[in-house]
C-alpha positions, 0 to 999 in steps of 0.5 A: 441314142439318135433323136427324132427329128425333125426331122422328126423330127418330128419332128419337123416338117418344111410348109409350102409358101403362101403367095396370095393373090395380089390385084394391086400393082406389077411390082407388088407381085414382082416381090412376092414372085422374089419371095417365093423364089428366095423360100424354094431356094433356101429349101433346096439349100436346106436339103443339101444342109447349107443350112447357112445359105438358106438363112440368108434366102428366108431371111430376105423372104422374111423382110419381103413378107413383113414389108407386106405385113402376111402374118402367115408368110412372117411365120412361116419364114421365122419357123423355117430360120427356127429349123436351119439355126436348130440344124446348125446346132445353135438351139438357143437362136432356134428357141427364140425364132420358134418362140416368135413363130408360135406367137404368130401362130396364136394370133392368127389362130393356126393350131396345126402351126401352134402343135409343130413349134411346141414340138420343135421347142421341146426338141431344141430343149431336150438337144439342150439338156432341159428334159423337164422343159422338153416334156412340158412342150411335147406335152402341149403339142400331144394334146393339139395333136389329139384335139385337131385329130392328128394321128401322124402327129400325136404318134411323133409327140408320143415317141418324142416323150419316150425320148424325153423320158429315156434321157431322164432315165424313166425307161419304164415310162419311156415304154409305156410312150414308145408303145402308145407311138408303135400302135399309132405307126401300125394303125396308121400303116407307118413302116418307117415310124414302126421300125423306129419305135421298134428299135428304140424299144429294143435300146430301153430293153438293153438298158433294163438288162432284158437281152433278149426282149431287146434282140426281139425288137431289134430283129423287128426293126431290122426286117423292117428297115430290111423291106423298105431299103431304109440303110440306115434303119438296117445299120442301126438294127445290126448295130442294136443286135451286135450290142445286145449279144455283146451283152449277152456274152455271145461275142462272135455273133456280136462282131458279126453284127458290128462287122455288118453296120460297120459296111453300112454307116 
């Protein structure tokens, strides 16, 4: 079952660099001009997953932030080293720059900063295996989610406890968060959260054996993704269909699907 991400989680949303204004000399802002254009490099890296070459650039944006002593922009930078070492799997490495990040945040007070990296402490601890510790952090983000009024992102906690719970094989509780993250993707008008939702539904329904409820949400999911042109999204729909009508025994409407994702992922 693919994780929320960042990407999804997130779980995980890059953040703009601060570049303050600086009176003081030329060279001063010369180097927060070099800082800036070493964080918009590491993200364009990022984007094309050279995730190593963005470690490099925000790893001299952190040393020009630190120089400067901007907390906001120390963290930032350690948050964005947390993401590219959580993408290049090394989660261990992710977990202590996200650590850092979130002291950071505490000092200075930031709860929108303080929610994002317990998030993505529980997802590089559910990557990791650790389902208990994962829901500790979800559970922590969910409720300064709920506290600062983030619909968006209480909705990501709530599905990324459903994940949590459904690793651990809770699948009843799995749809109790799953359901509470649906409601949120429509109130909010989430498409792509939505058909997410929709489709991780329809996986605990396969697991409880309930075939037909699972082809339920998988439909759904896939006339969403269908709508949007989320290929993707239609790939792991056509997918979750050929599984459940396996299941069901109806083997050529199984293949049929299969045959489908087969094109598309």
């Amino acid at each position: 079952m693919k994780r929320l991400s960042v990407l999804s989680v997130s779980i995980i949303l890059l953040v703009l660099f601060v570049i303050p204004y600086v009176t003081c000399a030329q060279t001063q802002q010369e180097e927060w001009d070099r800082a800036k254009a070493l964080y918009n490099d590491g993200l364009e890296r990022y984007k094309h997953s050279d995730f190593r070459g963005a470690v490099k650039q925000w790893e001299e944006a952190l040393g020009i932030a630190k120089r400067f002593g901007d907390k906001q922009a120390i963290g930032i930078s350690i948050g964005n080293l947390a993401l590219a070492y959580y993408s290049l799997s090394d989660y261990r490495k992710a977990i202590s720059y996200y650590e850092k990040a979130l002291a950071i945040d505490e000092e200075i007070g930031d709860r929108n900063g303080k929610g994002r990296h317990l998030g993505n402490l529980g997802n590089a601890y559910l990557d990791l295996g650790d389902y208990r510790k994962a829901i500790s952090y979800y559970e922590q983000a969910l409720a300064i989610a709920e506290e600062i009024g983030d619909r968006q992102g209480k909705g990501g906690r709530l599905g990324n406890l459903g994940l949590a719970y459904y690793s651990l094989s809770d699948y009843r509780k799995a749809i109790s968060y799953y359901e509470q993250a649906l409601a949120i993707a429509e109130e909010i008008g989430d498409r792509k959260g939505k058909g997410a939702r929709l489709g991780y539904l329809g996986i605990v329904y396969r697991k409880l054996g309930d075939y037909r409820k699972a082809i339920s949400y998988h439909e759904q999911a896939l006339a969403i993704a269908e709508e949007i042109g989320d290929r993707q999204g239609k790939g792991e729909g056509l997918g979750g269909l050929g599984v459940a009508y396996d299941s069901l025994g109806d083997y050529r409407k199984a293949i049929s699907y299969h045959e489908q994702a087969l094109a598309i992922l």
